[in-house]
N, C-alpha and C positions, 0 to 999 in steps of 0.2 A: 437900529433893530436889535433887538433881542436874541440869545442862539436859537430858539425856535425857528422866529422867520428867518433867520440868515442861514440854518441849516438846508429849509426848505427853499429858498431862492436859488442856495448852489444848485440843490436836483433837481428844480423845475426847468432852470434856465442855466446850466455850466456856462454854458457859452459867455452869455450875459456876464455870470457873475466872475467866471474865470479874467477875460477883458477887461473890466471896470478894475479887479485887481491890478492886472498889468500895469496900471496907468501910474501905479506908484514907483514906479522903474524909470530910468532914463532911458529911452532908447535910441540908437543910431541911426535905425528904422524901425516902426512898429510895426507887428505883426497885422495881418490882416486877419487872422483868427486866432482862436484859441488852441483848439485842440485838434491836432491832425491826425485822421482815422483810417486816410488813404493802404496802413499797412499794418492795420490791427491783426493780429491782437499787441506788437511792436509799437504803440501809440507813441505820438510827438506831442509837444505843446510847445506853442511860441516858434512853431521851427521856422516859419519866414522870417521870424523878427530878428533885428541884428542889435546885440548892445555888447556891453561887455562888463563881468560883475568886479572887478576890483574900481574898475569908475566908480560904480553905484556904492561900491563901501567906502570909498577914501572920498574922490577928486569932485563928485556933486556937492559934497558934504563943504568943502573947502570954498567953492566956488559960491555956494550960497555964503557965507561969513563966516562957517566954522571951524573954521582951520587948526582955534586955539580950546577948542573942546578938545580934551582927553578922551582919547578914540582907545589906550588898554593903561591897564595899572598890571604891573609885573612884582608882584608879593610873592615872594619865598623865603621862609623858614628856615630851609636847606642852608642861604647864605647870607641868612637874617639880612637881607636887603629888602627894599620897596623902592619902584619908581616909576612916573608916569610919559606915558609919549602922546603926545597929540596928534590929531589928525594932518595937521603939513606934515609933522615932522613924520609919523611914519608914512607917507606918502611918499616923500624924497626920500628914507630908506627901501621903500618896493621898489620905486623907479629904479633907482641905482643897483640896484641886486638886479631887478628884471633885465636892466641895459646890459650886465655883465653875461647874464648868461645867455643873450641876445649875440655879442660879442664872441661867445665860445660856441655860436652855433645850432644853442636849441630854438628850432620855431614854434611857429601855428601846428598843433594836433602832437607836438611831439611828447612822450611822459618824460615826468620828471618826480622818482623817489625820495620822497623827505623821510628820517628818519631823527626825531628832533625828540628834546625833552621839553618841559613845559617853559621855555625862556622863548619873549615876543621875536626871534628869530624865527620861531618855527610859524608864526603868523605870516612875518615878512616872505619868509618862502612861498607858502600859499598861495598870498597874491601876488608875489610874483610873475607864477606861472600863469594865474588868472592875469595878469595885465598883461601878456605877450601872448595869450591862446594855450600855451604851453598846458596839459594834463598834469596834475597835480597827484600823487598815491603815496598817502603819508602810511610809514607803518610804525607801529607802537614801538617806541623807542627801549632799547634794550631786549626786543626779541631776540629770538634762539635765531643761529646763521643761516640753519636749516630752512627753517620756516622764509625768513629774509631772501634767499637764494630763491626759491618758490616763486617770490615775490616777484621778482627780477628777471627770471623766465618768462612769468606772464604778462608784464607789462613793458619789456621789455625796452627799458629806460634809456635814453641819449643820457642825462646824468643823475649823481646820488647829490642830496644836501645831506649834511649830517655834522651832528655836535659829536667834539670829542671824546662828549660823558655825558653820564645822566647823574643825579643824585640822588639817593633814596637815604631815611633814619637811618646810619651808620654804616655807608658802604656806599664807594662809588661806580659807576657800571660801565666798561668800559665800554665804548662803543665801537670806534676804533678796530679794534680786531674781532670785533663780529661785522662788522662791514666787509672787511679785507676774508675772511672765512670766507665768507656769504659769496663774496664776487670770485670768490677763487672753485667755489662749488658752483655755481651758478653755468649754463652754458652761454647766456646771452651776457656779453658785459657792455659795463658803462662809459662811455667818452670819458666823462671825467667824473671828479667827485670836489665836492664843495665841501670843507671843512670849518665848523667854526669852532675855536680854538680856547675852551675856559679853561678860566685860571685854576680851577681844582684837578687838572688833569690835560695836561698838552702833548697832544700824540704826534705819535712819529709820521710824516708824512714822506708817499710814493713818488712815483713819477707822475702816475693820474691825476694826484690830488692839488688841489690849488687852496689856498688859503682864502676865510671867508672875505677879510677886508683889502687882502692884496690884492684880489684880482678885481674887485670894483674899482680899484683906483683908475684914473683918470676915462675911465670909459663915458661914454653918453648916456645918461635917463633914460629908459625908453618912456613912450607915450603907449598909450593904452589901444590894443588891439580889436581890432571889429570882431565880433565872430556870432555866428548863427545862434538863436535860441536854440535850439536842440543840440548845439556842439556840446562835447564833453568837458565841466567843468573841472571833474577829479574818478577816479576811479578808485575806492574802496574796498580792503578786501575784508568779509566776514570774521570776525571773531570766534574762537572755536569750532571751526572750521579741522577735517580730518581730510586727507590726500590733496586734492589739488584743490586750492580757495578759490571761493567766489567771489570776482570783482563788480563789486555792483559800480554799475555809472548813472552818474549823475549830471545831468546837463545843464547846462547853463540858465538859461532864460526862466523855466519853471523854475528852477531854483531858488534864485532869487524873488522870484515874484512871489512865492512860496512862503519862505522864510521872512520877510519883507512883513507879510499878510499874519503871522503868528505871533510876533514879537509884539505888536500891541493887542492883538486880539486874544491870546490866548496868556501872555503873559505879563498884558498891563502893563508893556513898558515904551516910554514914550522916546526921543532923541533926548538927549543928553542925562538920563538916569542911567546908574550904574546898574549892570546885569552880571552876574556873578555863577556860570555854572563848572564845579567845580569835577571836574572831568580832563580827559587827556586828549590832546592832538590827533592822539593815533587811533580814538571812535568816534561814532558817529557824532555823540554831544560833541566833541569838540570842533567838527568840521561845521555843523549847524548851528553851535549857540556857547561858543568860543569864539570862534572867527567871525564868521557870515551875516549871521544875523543880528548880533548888537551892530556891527557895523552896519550893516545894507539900514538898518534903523538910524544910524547917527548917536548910538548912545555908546556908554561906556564898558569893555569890557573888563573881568580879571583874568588874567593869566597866573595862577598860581602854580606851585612849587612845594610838595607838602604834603602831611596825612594828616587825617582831621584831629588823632591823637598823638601823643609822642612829636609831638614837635610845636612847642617844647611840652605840651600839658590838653586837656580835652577843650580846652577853651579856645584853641585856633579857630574854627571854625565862627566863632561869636567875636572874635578879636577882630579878625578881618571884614565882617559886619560893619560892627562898630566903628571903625578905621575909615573905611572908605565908605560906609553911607549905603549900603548895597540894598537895593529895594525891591529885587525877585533876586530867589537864591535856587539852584539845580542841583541837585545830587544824585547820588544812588544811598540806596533804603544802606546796604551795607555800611557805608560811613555813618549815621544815624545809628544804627546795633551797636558799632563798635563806640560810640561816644557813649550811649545808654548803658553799656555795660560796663565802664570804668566809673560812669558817672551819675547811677541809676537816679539820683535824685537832684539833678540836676545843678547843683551848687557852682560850675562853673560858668552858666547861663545868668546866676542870677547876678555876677560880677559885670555884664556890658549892657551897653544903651544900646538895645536893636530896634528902638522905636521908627527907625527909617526901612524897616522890611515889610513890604505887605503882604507876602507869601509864600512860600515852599515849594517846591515841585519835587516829586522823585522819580525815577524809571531808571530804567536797565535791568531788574529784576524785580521780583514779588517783593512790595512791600507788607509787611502784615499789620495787622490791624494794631497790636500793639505799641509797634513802636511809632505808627501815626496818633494815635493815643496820645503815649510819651510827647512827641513832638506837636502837640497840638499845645498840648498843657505847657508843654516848657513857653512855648514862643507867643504863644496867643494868637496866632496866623492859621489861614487856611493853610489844610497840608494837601497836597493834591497829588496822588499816585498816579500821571495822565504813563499811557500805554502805545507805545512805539516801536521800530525795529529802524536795524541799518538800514533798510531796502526802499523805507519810507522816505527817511531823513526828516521828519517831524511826527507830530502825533497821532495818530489814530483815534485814539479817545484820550478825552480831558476837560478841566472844568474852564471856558475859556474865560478866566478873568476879565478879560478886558471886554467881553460881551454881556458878559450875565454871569454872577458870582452864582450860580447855584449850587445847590445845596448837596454835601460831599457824603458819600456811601459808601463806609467802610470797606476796605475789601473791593470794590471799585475805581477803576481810574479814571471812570465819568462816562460821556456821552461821545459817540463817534463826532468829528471836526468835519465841517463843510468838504463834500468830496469823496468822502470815506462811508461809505454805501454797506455796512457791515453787518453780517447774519452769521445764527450759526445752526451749521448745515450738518446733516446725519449723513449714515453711510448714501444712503441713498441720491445724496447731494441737496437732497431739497430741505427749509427751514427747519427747526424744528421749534415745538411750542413756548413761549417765553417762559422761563425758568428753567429749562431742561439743558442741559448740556450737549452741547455741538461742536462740532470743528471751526474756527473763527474765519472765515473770506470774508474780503473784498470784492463786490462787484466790480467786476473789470467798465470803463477803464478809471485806472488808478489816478488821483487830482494829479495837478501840478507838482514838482519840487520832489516825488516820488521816482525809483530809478525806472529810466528805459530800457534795463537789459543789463546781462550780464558781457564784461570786455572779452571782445571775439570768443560768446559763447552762446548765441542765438537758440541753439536745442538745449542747451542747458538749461536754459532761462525757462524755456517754457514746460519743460520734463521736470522742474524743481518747484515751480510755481502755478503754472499752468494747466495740468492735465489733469489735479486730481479731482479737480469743482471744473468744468468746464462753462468757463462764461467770468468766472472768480479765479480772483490771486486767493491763492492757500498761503495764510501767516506761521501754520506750523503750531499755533497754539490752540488748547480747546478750554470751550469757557463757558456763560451763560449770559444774554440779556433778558433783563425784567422786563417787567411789565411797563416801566418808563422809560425803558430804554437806555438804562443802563449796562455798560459791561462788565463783565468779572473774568477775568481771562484767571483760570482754574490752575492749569499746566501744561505744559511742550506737550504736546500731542502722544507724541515716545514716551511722555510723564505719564500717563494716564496707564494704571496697572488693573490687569484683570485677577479679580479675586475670586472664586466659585463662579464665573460668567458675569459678575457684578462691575461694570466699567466704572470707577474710584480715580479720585483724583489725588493724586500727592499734593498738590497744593493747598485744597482744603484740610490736611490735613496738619499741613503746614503753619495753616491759618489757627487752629486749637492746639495745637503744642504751643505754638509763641505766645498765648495768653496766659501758659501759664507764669506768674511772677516769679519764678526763679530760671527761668529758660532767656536767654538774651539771644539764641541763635537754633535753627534747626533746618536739617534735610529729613525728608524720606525720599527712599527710594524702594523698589520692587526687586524681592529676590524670590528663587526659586523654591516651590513648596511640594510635596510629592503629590498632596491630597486636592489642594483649592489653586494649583497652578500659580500662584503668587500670592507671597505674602508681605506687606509694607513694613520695613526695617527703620524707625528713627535713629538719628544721631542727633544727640543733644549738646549743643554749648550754656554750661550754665553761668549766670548775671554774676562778675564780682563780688565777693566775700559768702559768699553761699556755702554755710559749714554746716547743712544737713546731706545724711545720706542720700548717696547715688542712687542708690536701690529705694529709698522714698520717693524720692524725687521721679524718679521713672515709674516704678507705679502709678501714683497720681497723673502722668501724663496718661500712663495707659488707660488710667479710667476717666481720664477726660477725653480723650477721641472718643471713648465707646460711650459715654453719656453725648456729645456731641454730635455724633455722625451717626452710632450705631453699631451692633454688633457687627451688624453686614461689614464693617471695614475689616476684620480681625487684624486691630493692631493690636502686638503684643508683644512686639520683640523693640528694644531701643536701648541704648547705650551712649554713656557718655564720654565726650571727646575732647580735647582743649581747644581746638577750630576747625573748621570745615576747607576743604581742599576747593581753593579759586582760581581764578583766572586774575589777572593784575590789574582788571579793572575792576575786581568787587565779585564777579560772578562765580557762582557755585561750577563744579566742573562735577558737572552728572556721567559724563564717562568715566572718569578717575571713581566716583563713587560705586559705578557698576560693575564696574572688574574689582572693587572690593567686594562688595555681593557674590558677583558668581565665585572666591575665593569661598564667599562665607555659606555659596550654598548643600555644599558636603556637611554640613554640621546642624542642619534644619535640619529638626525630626519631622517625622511624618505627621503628626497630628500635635497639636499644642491646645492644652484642656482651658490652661491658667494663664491669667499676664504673667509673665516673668520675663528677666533679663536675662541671656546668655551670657554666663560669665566666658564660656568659649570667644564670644564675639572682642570684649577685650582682651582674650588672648590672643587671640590672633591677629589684631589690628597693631598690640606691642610688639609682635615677630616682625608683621610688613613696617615696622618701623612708624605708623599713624597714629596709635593711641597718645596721646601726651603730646604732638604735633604733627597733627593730622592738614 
């Protein structure tokens, strides 16, 4: 079938279609239904059925003959290393880790904090705790203590894994004494902690802590643990996240059957091709299409180590292609900008054989139309912007390769995926007309493989998600579907600024600054105006070697949002900046950008006749120390 029919089969018949999916699982015992509603709007899937997912990624895999297929390829640059593990052999390294921490007394339901950099140990952990029931809550490695300690509160962990370092271009991070910080701020602590111990940094070890390979010695394998479809597979806490995070959980059974059901369908990839998304352990791509899902597939994953530039040159990204054969590749649009911008013309593309990719994927943030452009041209591959969140754990909308290559719309990351029931809704909660901008929900209830709630936070869940659309999960973003049913998710909902009463999207705008050819990057954001209650402030990163005036250069932006969107936007204010303030996965950090605003908005005059630049705004972004490294 086609994505048409296969869209419509999920909403005529979930049941149907959710089950027939299942069947690609092993199970212990299979479920007798799909979808359990007994305690909606809290829905279940698969919660009779017993299986357990590190089987389904390693030990099926083995047991049908492929034990000697390459299950990860671990390429880093950091320590100019490459090397591959197969499916036994990491097998007998989970057992042997699962049996040890078995041995030190974590069970069935108990959490277990990873805190790993991108070396196949932090896979091994994972499953792990998936092969012994054990709850799994990896956090981005080389987080603040703070934040760490947070962590450890809420989830409140039997023990920590953790490396004794990370590696980034020119600087190693210790890990080590933000673990010890963390557990010393924390009120809940941890039995023990599991250290593994690289050679670029060997830390000093407690009394807690026990070494990664001395404590597996001589212990027993364990064997793979039963546990319910609805049990908790990992618990997840939100990124960018303010006071106490959201740990979204994620359960087992749908999980897998989930991710299982995506990896050929959506991303054309079969068992034994390499999949390659180039992302971190510590979000969600890496828990779904780093670990889980090449595995739960039988194909091969990379576990990289790296930045797409500067290590050693813009051509990492096409090296490692080339290298290992990689035939869907993942990213975030940000890595993409930043190769474009050293590399606008691609010259380091046309050095490798990428003739074994057959397409691109990007999310985690807006990608803009031009550097889907760029990347279209450079690679000759579909580029496909498909549209996701943590909460999900796979896509929302996208073009699903492996159903129907259709046809890609700019500015679009395609069509809602079986299950995903998606409108968008005005104040009033009900539809609004196709093209017209609305709030994005999901009709409740939400597919498979999507989370069940937040960890022991029940009112949370449904006060964060639940009440503003009642009947809909609210994704917090607002956007537009066409007439084909496409989506365009516009911006964060809080993105969305009022200008004389005119509800404006920062994203769209986003979308015509990045067209212009000398702009390699840009935010807007909304700051305070006396007259029209907000007025849209750009910051501009301009494309390598660009030696025309700032102040040309920003004009012509200016008069292309007002040729493009319209006076009604009154953009007129923008400045340029040498990079935009992120998060360490690529992400724009729209807080940090807003407390620059309300800094800058004592220096808005009341009325602005003409486009012009605030030279104030570069001065004041050089006092708070942002201009020139922002």
């Amino acid at each position: 079938m086609g994505y048409r029919e296969t869209y419509k089969a999920a909403q005529d018949d979930p049941e149907g279609f959710w089950m027939q999916a299942a069947g690609a699982i092993d199970w212990v015992k299979k479920p007798s239904k799909a979808l359990d509603d007994s305690t909606a709007p809290m829905y279940q899937w698969y919660s009779d059925g017993v299986m357990n997912t590190c089987y389904n990624a390693l030990d099926r895999h083995i047991e049908a003959g492929h034990g000697d297929r390459v299950a990860i390829i671990h390429d880093s640059p950091m320590t100019r290393s490459s090397h591959e593990i197969t499916y036994t052999e990491l097998r007998d390294r989970v057992a042997s880790l699962a049996g040890a921490l078995r041995a030190k007394g974590v069970e069935k339901g108990d959490r277990v904090i990873i805190y790993m950099p991108m070396v196949p140990e932090a896979l091994e952990a994972m499953l792990a705790c998936a092969r012994i029931g054990a709850v799994h809550s990896v956090v981005f490695g080389g987080f603040a203590a703070a934040e760490l300690a947070t962590r450890i509160d809420d989830a409140k962990p039997k023990a920590i894994i953790a490396a004794s370092c990370g590696l980034e271009p020119g600087r190693v991070i210790h890990y080590k004494p933000l673990i010890d910080e963390a557990i010393e701020i924390a009120a809940s602590k941890p039995a023990f902690c599991v250290i593994f111990q690289r050679e670029q940094e060997v830390a000093e070890m407690t009394a807690r802590d026990v070494d990664w390979h001395a404590f597996q010695y001589g212990v027993e394998p364990a064997a793979c643990v039963p546990v319910k479809g609805s049990d908790p597979l990992y618990v997840l806490y939100t990124s960018g996240t303010t006071g106490q995070p959201k740990g979204v959980v994620r359960p087992n059974g749908g999980h897998a059957v989930a991710l299982h059901w995506t990896m050929k369908n959506i991303y054309n990839v079969e068992a034994g091709d390499v999949f390659w998304a180039a992302s971190d352990v510590g979000w969600v791509v890496g828990h779904s299409y780093i670990c889980y899902g090449p595995l739960l597939a039988g194909a091969t994953t990379i576990v990289f180590e790296g930045k797409p530039v500067g290590t050693p040159d813009a051509g990492t990204f096409w090296r490692v292609i080339e290298e290992h054969k990689v035939v869907s590749f993942f990213t975030a649009p940000t890595a993409f900008r930043a190769i474009k911008r050293v590399d606008p013309e691609g010259e380091f593309v046309k050095k490798y054989d990428l003739s074994s990719l057959k397409a691109l994927y990007l999310a985690g943030e807006r990608a803009d139309s031009d550097t889907i452009i760029w990347a279209q041209d450079q690679l000759g591959v579909p580029v496909i912007d498909h549209w996701w969140q943590t909460e999900t754990g796979y896509s929302i909308a996208a073009i699903p390769m492996g159903l129907e290559a259709l046809p890609v719309k700019l500015g679009s990351p395609g069509v809602p995926m079986p299950g995903f029931e998606v409108h968008a809704l005005g104040d009033d909660g009900h539809p609004v007309k196709a093209g017209e901008m609305g709030a994005i929900a999901i009709k409740l209830p939400l597919p498979p493989g999507t989370l069940s709630g937040l960890w022991q936070a029940e009112d949370r869940y449904k006060s964060a998600y639940l009440e503003a659309f009642p009947g809909y999960y609210e994704t917090g973003d607002a956007g537009i579907i066409d007439e084909d049913g496409y989506l365009y998710i516009m911006a964060r909902t809080d993105d969305v600024i009022n200008v004389a009463g005119h509800r404006l999207s920062t994203g769209a705008m986003e979308e015509v600054l990045s067209s212009h050819p000398d702009v390699a990057e840009c935010a807007v954001i909304g700051v305070a105006d006396a007259l029209k209650g907000q007025l849209p402030l750009g910051f501009l990163c301009l494309t390598a070697g660009v030696e025309r005036s700032e102040r040309d250069v920003v004009a012509e932006c200016v008069k292309l949002v007002r040729a493009k969107i319209g006076p009604v936007a009154a953009f007129k204010l923008a400045c340029v900046v040498e990079r935009l303030p992120k998060t360490r996965s690529g992400k724009v950090l729209r807080g940090t950008m807003a407390k620059i605003a309300d800094g800058l908005a004592w220096k808005m005059p009341a009325t602005i006749d003409d486009p012009i630049i605030l030279d104030e705004i570069t001065v004041y972004l050089r006092k708070m120390g942002y201009a020139g490294d922002l």
